[in-house]
mmCIF file as gemmi writes it, N, C-alpha and C atoms, coordinates in Angstrom:
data_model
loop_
_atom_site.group_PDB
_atom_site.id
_atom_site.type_symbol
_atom_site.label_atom_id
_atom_site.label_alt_id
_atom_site.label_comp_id
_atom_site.label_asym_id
_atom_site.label_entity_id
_atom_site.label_seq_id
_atom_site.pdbx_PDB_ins_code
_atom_site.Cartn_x
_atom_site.Cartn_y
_atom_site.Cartn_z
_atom_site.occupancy
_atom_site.B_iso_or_equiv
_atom_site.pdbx_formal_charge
_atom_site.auth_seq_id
_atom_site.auth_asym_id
_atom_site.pdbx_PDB_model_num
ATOM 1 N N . UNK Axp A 1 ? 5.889 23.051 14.339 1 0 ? 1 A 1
ATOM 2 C CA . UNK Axp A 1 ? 5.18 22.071 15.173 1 0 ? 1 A 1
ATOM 3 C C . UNK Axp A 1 ? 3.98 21.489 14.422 1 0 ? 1 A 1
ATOM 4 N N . UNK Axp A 2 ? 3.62 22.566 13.543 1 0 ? 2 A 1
ATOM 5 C CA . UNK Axp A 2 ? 2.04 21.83 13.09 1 0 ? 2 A 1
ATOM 6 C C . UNK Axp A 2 ? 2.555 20.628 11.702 1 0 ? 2 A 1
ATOM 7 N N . UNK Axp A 3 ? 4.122 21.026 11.4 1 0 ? 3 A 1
ATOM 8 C CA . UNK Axp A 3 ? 4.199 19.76 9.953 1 0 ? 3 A 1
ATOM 9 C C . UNK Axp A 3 ? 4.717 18.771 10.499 1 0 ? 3 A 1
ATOM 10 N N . UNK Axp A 4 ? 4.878 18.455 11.679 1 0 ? 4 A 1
ATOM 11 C CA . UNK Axp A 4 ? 5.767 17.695 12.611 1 0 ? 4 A 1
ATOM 12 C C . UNK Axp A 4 ? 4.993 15.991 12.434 1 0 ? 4 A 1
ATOM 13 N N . UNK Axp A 5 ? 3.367 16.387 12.659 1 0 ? 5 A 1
ATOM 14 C CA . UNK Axp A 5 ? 2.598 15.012 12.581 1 0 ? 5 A 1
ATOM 15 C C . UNK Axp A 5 ? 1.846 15.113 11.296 1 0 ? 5 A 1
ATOM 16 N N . UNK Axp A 6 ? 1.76 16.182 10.615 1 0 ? 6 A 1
ATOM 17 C CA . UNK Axp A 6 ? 1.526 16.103 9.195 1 0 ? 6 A 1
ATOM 18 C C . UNK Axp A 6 ? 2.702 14.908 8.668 1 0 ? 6 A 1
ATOM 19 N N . UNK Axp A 7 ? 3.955 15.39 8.504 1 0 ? 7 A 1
ATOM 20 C CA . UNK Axp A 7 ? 5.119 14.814 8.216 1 0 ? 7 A 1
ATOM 21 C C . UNK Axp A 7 ? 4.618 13.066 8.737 1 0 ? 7 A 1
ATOM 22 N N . UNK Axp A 8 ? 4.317 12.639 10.022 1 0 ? 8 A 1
ATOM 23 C CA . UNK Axp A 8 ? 4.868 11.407 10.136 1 0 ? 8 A 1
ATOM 24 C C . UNK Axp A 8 ? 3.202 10.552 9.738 1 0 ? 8 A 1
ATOM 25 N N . UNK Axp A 9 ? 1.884 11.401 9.694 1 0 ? 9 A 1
ATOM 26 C CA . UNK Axp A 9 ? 0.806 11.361 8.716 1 0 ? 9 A 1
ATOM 27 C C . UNK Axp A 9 ? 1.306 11.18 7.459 1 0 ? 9 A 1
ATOM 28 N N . UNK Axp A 10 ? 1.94 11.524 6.815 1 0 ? 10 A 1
ATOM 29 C CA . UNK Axp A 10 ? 2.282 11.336 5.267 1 0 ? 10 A 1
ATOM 30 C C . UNK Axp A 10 ? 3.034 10.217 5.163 1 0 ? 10 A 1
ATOM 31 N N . UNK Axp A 11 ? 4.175 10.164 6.103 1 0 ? 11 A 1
ATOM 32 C CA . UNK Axp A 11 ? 4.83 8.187 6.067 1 0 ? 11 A 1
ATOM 33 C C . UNK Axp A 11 ? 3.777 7.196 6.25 1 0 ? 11 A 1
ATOM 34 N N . UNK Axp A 12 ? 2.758 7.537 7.075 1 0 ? 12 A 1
ATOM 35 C CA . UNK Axp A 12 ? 2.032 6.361 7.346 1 0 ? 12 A 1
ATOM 36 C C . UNK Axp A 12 ? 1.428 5.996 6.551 1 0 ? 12 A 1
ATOM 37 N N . UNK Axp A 13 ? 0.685 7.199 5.901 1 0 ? 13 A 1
ATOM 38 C CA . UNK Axp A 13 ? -0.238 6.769 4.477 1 0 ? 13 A 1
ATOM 39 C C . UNK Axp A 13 ? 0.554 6.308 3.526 1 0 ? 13 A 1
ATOM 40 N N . UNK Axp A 14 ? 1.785 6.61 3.218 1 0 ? 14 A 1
ATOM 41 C CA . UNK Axp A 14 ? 2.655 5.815 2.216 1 0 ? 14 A 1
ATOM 42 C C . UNK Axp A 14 ? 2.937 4.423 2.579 1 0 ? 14 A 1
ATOM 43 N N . UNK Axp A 15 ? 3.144 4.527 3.484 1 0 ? 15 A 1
ATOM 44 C CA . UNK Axp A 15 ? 3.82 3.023 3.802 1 0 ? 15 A 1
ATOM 45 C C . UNK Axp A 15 ? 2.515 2.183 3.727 1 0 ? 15 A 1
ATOM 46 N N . UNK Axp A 16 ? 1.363 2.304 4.473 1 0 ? 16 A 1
ATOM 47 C CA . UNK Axp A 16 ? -0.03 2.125 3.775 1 0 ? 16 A 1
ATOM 48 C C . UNK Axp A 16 ? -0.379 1.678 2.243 1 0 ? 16 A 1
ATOM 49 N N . UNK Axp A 17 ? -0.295 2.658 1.679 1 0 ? 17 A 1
ATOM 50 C CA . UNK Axp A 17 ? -0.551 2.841 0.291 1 0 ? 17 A 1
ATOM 51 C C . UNK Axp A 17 ? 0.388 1.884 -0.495 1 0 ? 17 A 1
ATOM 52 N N . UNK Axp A 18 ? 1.61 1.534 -0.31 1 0 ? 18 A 1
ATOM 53 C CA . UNK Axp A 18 ? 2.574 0.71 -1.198 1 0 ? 18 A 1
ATOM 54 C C . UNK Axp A 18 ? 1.964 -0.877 0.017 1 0 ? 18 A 1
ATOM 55 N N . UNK Axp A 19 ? 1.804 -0.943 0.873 1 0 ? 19 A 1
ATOM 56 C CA . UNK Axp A 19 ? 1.045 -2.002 1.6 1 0 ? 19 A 1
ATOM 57 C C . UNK Axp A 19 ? 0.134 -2.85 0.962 1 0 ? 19 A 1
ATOM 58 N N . UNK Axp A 20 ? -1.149 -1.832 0.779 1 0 ? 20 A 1
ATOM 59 C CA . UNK Axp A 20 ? -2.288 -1.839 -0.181 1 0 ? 20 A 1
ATOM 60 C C . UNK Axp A 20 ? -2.089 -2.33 -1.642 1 0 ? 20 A 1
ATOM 61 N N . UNK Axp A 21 ? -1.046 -1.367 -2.156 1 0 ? 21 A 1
ATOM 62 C CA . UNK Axp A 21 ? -0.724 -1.7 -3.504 1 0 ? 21 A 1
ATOM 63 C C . UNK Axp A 21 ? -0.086 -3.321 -3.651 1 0 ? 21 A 1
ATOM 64 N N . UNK Axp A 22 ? 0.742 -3.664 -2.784 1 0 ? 22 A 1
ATOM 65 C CA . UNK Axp A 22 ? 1.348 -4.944 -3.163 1 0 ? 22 A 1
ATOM 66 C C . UNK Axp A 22 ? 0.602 -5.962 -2.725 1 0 ? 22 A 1
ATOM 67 N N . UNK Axp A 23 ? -0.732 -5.578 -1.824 1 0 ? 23 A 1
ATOM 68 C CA . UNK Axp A 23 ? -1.416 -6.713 -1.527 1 0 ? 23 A 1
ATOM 69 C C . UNK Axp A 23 ? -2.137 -7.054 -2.388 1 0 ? 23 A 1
ATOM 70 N N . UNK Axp A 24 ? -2.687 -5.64 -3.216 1 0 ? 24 A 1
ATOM 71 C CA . UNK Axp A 24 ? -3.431 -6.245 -4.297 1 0 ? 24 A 1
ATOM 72 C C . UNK Axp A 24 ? -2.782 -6.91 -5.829 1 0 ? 24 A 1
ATOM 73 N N . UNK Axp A 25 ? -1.772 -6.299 -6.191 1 0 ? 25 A 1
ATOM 74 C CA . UNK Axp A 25 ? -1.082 -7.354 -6.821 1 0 ? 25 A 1
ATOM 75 C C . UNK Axp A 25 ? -0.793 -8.579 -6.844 1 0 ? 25 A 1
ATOM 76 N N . UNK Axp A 26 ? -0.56 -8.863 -5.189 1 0 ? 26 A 1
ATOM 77 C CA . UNK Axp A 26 ? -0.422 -10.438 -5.231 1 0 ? 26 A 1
ATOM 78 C C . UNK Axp A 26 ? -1.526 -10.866 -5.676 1 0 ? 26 A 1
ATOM 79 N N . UNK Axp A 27 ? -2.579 -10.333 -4.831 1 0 ? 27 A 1
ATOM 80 C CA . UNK Axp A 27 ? -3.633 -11.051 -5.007 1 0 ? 27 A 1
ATOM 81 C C . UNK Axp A 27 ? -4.217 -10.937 -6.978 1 0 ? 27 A 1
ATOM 82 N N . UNK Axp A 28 ? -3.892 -10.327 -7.265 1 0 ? 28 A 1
ATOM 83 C CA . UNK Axp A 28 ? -4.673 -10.195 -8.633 1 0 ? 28 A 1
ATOM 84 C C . UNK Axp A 28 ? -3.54 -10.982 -9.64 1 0 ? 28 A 1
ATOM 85 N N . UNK Axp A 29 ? -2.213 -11.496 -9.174 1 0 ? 29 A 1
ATOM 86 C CA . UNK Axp A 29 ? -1.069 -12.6 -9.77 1 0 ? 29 A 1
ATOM 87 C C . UNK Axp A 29 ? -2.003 -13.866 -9.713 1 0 ? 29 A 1
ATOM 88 N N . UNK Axp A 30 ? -1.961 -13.901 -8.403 1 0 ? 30 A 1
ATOM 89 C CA . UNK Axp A 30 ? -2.699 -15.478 -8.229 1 0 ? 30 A 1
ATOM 90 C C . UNK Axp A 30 ? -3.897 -15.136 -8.823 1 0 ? 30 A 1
ATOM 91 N N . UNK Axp A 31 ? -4.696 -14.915 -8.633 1 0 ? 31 A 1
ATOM 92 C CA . UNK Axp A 31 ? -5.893 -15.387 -9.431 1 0 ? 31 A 1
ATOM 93 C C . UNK Axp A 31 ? -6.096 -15.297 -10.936 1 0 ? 31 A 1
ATOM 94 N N . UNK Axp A 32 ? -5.306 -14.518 -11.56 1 0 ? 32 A 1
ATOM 95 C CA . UNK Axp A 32 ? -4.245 -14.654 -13.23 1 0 ? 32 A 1
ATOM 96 C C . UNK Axp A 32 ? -4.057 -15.91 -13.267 1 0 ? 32 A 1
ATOM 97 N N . UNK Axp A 33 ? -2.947 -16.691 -12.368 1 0 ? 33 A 1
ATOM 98 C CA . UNK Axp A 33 ? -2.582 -17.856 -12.531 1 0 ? 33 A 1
ATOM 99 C C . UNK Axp A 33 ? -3.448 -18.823 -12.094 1 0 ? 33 A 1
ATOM 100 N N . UNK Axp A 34 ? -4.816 -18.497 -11.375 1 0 ? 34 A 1
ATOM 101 C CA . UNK Axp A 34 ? -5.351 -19.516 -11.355 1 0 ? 34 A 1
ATOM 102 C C . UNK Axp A 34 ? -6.231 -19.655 -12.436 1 0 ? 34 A 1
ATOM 103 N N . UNK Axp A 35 ? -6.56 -18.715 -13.015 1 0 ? 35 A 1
ATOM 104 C CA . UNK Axp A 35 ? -7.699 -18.808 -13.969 1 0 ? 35 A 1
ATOM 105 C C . UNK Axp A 35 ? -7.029 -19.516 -15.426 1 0 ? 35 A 1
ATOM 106 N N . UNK Axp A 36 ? -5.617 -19.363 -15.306 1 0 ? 36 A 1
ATOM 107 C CA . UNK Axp A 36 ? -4.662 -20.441 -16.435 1 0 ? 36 A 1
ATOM 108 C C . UNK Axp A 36 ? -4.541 -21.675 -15.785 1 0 ? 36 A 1
């Protein structure tokens, strides 16, 4: 019972975390391409 919301705590922060990650990529593409 206690890894039950650990477990669906750990999807959230992932799904989070790759969220995070691709937002900042975009954002750090475009401003690459804007600064060319």
């Amino acid at each position: 019972m206690i890894f039950h919301p650990l477990l669906t705590l750990n999807n959230d922060l992932m799904f989070v975390f790759l969220l995070v990650h691709l937002t900042l990529y975009i954002v750090v593409f475009f401003s690459h391409e804007r600064e060319q």
